[in-house]
Each structure stands twice: as C-alpha cells, then as structure tokens.
C-alpha positions as MATLAB code, in Angstrom:
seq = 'XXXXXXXXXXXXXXXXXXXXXXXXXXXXXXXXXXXXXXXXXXXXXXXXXXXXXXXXXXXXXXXXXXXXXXXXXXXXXXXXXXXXXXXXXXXXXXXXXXXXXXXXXXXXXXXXXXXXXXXXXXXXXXXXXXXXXXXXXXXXXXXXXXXXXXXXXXXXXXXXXXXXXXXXXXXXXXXXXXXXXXXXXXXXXXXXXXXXXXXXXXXXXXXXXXXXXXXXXXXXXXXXXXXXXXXXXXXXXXXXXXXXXXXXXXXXXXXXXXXXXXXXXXXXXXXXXXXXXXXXXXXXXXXXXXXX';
ca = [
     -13.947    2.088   -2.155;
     -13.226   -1.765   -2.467;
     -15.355   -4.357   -1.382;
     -13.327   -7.761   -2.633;
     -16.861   -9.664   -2.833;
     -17.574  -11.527   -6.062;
     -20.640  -10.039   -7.850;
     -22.783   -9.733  -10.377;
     -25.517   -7.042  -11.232;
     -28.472   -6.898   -9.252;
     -30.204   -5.472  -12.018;
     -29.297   -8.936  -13.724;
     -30.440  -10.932  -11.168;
     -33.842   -9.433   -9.993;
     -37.415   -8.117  -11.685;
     -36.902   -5.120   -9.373;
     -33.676   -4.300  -10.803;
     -35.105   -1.162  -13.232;
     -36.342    0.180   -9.576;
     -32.469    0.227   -8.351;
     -29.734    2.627   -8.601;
     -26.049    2.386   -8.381;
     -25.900    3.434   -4.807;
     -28.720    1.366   -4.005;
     -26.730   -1.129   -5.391;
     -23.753   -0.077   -3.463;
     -25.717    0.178    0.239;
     -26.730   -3.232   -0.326;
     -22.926   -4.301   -0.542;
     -22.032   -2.503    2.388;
     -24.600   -3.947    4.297;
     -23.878   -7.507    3.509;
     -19.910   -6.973    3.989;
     -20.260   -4.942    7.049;
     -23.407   -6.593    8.601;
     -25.128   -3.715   10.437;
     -25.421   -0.047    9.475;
     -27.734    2.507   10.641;
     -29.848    5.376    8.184;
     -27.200    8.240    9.221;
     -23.945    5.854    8.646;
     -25.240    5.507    5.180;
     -26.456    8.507    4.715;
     -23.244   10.152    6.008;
     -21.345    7.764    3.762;
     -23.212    7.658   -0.027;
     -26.419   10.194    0.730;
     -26.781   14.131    0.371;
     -29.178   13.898    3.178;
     -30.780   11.917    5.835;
     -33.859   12.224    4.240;
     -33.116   10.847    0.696;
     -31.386    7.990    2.551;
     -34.309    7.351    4.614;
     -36.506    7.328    1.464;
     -34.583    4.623   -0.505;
     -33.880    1.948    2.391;
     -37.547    2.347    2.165;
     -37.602    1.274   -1.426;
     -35.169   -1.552   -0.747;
     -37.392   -2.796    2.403;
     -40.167   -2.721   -0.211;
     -38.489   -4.800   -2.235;
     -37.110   -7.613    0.139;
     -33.585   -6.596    0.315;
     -32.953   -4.964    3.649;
     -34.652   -5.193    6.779;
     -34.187   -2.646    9.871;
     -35.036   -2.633   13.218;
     -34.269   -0.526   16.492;
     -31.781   -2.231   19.135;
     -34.728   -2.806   21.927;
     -32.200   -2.814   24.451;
     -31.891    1.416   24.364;
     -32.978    3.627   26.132;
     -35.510    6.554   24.319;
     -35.212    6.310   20.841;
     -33.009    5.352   18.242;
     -31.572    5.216   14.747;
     -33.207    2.153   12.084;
     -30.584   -0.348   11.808;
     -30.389   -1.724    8.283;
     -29.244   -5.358    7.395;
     -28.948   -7.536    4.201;
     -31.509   -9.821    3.359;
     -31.315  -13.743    2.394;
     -32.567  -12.248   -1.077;
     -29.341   -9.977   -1.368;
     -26.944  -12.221   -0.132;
     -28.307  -14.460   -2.557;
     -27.702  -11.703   -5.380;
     -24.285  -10.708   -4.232;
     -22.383  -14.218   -3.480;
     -21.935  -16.020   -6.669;
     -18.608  -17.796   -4.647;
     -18.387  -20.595   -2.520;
     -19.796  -18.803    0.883;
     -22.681  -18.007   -0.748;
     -24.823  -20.799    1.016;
     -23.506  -20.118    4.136;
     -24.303  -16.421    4.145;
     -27.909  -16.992    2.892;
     -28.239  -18.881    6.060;
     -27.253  -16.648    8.893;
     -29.333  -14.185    7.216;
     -32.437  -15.959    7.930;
     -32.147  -14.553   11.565;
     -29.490  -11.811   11.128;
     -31.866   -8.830   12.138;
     -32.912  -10.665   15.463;
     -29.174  -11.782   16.247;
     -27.349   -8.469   15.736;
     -30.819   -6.442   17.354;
     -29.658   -8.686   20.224;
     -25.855   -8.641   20.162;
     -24.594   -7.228   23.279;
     -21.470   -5.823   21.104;
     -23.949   -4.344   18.833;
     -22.555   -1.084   20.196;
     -18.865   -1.757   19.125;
     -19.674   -2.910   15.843;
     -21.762    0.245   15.122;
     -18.673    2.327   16.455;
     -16.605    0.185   13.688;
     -18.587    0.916   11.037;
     -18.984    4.659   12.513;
     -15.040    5.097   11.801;
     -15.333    3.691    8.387;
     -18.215    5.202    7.387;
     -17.093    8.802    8.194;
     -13.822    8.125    5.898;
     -16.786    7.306    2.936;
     -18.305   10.584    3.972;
     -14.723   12.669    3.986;
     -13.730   11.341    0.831;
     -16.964   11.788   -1.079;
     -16.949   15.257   -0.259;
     -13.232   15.783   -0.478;
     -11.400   15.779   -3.834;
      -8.547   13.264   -3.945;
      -9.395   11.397   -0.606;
     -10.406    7.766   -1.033;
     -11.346    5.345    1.067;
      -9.912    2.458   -1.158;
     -10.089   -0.745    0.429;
     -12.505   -0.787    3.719;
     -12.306   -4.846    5.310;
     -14.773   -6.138    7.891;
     -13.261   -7.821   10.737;
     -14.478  -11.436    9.466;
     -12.669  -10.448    6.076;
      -9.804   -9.487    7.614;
      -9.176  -12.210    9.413;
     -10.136  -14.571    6.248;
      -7.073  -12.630    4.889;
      -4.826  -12.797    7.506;
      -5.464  -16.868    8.206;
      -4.122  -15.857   11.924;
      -5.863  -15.747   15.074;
      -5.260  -11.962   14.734;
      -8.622  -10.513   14.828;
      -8.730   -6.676   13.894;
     -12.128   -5.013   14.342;
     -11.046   -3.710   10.261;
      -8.538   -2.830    7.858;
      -8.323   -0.258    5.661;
      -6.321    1.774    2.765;
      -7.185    5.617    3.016;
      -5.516    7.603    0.086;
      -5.292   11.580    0.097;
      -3.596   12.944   -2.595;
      -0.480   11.595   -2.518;
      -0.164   10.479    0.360;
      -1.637    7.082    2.030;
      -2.147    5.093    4.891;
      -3.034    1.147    5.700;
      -4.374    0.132    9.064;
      -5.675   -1.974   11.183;
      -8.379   -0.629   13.533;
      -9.221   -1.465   17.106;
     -12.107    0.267   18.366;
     -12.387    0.790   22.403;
     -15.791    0.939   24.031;
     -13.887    1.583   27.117;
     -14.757   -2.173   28.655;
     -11.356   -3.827   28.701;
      -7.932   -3.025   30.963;
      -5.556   -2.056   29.151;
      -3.539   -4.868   29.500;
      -6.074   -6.458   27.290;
      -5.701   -3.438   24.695;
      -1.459   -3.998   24.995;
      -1.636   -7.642   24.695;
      -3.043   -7.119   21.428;
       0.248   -5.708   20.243;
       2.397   -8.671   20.410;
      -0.135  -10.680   17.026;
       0.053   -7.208   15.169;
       4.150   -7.048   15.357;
       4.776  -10.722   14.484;
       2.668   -9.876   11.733;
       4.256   -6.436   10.824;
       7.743   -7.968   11.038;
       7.147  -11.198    9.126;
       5.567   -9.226    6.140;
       8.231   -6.544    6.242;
       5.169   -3.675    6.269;
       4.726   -0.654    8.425;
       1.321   -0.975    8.913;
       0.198    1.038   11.523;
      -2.614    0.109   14.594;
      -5.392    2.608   14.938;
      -7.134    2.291   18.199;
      -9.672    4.761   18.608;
     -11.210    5.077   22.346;
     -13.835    6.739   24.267;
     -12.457    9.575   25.972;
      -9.397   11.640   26.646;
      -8.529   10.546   29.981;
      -8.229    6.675   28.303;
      -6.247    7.872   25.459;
      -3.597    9.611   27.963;
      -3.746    6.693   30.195;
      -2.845    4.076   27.455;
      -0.251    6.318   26.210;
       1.251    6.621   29.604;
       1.456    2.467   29.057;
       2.541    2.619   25.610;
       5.909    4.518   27.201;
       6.078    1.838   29.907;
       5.937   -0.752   27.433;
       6.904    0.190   23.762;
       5.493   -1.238   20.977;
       6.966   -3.185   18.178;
       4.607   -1.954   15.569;
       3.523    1.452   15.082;
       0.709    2.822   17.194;
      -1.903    6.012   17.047;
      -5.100    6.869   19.246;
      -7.933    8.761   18.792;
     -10.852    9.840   20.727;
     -14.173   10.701   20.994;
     -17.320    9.548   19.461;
     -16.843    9.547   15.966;
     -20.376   10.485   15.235;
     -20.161   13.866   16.447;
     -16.663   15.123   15.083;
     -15.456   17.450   12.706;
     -14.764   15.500    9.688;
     -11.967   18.020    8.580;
     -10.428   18.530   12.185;
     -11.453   15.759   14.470;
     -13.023   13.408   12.376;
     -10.781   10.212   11.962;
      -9.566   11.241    7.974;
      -8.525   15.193    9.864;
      -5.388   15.620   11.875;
      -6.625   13.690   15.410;
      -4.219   10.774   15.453;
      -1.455   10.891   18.090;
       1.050    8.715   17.285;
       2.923    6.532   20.276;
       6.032    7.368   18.309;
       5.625   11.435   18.859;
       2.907   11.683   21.637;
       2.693   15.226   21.103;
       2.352   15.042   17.402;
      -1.431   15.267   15.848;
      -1.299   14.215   12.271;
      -4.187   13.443    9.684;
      -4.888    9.528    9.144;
      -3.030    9.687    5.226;
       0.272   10.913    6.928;
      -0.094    8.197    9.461;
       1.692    6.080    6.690;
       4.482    7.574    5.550;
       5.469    8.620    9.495;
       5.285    5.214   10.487;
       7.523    3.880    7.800;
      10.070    6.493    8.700;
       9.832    5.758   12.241;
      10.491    2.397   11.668;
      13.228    2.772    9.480;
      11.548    0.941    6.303;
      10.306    2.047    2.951;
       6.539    2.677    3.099;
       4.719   -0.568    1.284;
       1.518   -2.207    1.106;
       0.373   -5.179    2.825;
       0.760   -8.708    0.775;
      -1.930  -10.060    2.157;
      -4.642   -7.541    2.322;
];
C-alpha cells in the first residue's frame, strides 16, 4: 500500500526505536494519515489476530505514540479507538505540514472521541481497511494507493471532497475510485448532487474513474438505483451494501464480487473489474488518474 507522506525511520528518530517493528512502524502511518482506527481495523488489516494487535498498540501506548479511547457516546461497549500522537506526527512529517499536524494532535483523541461523524469515518476506514486485509491474505491483490479524504482533496485542489481514493490491483486487472460512504442520513438528492463535481472532474482529466458509494442497506441501494435511471450519471457509478465489518471478504466484502454497477444494474462484479468495465462503458481506454 502507498501512503505519499514524507518520512524517515522511526527507528532513526526515537530511543524506543530497537522496541519497534516494521508494522508497528506501518500502524503508526496509518493512524496519522487516516486519523482514527480501531484494534480490529488494524488487526484485520496488518495482524494475524486480534490479540497480537491488541498486545502491540499496547507497546506503542507505552511508548507515547498512540493513544485510544472508547467513543463515550455508545451504547454497551465498544472497540479501543487508536490515534497518532504529537510524538509520531512529529516522527513522520519531516515536510512543511509538519507543525500544523503536531498541533491538532494535542487534542485529537478528545475531538474525534467527540465527533458526531465519528461513525462515518470509522465506516471509511472500515472499507479500506478490509481491502488491506483481502490483499494480505490474497496473492496478487494490492491495495496500492489508499488516500484519506483530506489528502484527496489536497490532490484534487477542488471543492470535490471524496470520503477516499484508492488504486486496488488484482492480478491483472485494476481499479481507481473514489469512495462515498452512506450512513443512511442524507436524501438522495444530496447523494446525486454529488455527481455533477465527480464528472467535471472525470471529463476534464479524460479518466474513467469510477464512484463507489457504499450504503447501509438494500432497500437504499435499490432506491438510489431507481434514481440513478431517472437521472443518469456522467461518470461511472457502483453501490454496495451492508456493513462492511461483517462481510465475506471473498464474496461480499468490498475487494469480492458485490459492486452493482449503474451501467448494468443487474451485473455484480468484484471491485478490480470495476475498472476495466467502466472504461468500456464509457467508451475510453482504461488510465490512471493525473492527479492522484
């Protein structure tokens, strides 16, 4: 997977570093790329098990580079929540944000254990986390480039905000996309409106990149289909469903065949032929995105 963050060892740049691994080292940049993930997202994603996970976020609370906490505003219990601390930000940014990381992560545990979209977010990182997961137990599947929704739009320099992108490779075949995760709280007007910033886009770069939106339920994936055909898209368009969580990585999981496209509703395909498909429904030759 790429994170494009400038970096330099940790074990470089700290006394602990002999104490740190290369996946430590690699949960520490997903946590200060992605802002919030919780013990099974990373365990799913670069851990055998929950329980060796649980063990070194333990080590790297120890050591002052993640903190976790429990979103109070749950009901019964719930997974640790691990963020980056001012001490790993500090390790990681050697480029000009640095500074202005290092502050917001003075009080990033108590803003994002209070975020009322702390919810979507986690669903975002859910999507992208159970890719890491596929691939690392999949030979020839790669998550490749994985983009927060702050880098993205960095990227993009638009007002276009995508909750992420990413470049999913499976054998030969591959797939960029942006992703727009549905908790199932706006119309779906709101959800169509979005379309109009991703074609201008699309068209202007000459890319078939297609828009994932992955929503709660079956009866909102049918319904927004149903609008789809009342007002087509200009840029290529797939749903999912379901909480990704709790799926089948190889059947309903979002790297297995669970992606309907707009452009042949009655079509399930897996995520790497989303790419190709689109390209030929749109009459262009598959290519990646200049900017991203």
């Amino acid at each position: 997977m790429t994170i494009r963050t400038p970096t330099r060892p940790i074990s470089d740049a700290t006394r602990a570093g002999d104490r740190l691994t290369e996946r430590d080292a690699e949960v520490l940049r997903l946590l200060a790329e992605h802002q919030v993930l919780t013990i099974g997202q990373l365990a799913v994603a670069l851990f055998p098990d929950v329980r060796k996970c649980r063990s070194r976020v333990a080590v790297l609370r120890a050591l002052k580079l993640v903190e976790t906490f429990r979103p109070p505003l749950q009901r019964g219990s719930s997974q640790a929540h691990c963020v980056a601390t001012a001490r790993t930000l500090d390790l990681l940014s050697t480029d000009a944000d640095g500074s202005r990381l290092r502050r917001r992560s003075t009080y990033d545990a108590a803003a994002i254990a209070l975020r009322p979209d702390l919810g979507h977010l986690r669903g975002v990182n859910e999507v992208f986390c159970q890719l890491l997961g596929y691939a690392r137990q999949t030979p020839g599947a790669m998550l490749e480039t994985w983009r927060s929704e702050r880098a993205t739009a960095r990227a993009l320099g638009t007002r276009l905000r995508p909750d992420g992108f990413g470049r999913w490779r499976q054998n030969d075949a591959k797939c960029e996309f942006f992703l727009e995760y549905d908790t199932g709280t706006e119309p779906h007007a709101r959800l169509l409106a979005k379309l109009t910033g991703y074609a201008d886009l699309a068209e202007s770069a000459g890319v078939s990149c297609p828009v994932l939106f992955w929503l709660p339920n079956a009866h909102r994936e049918n319904h927004f289909h149903r609008r789809l055909v009342d007002h087509p898209p200009r840029v290529p368009v797939a749903t999912a469903y379901g909480d990704p969580s709790r799926t089948d990585p190889s059947r309903t999981g979002p790297a297995g065949p669970t992606w309907r496209p707009a452009w042949s509703p009655s079509s399930q395909l897996p995520l790497a032929a989303l790419g190709a498909s689109a390209a030929q429904h749109l009459g262009i030759p598959q290519s990646s995105h200049i900017l991203l």
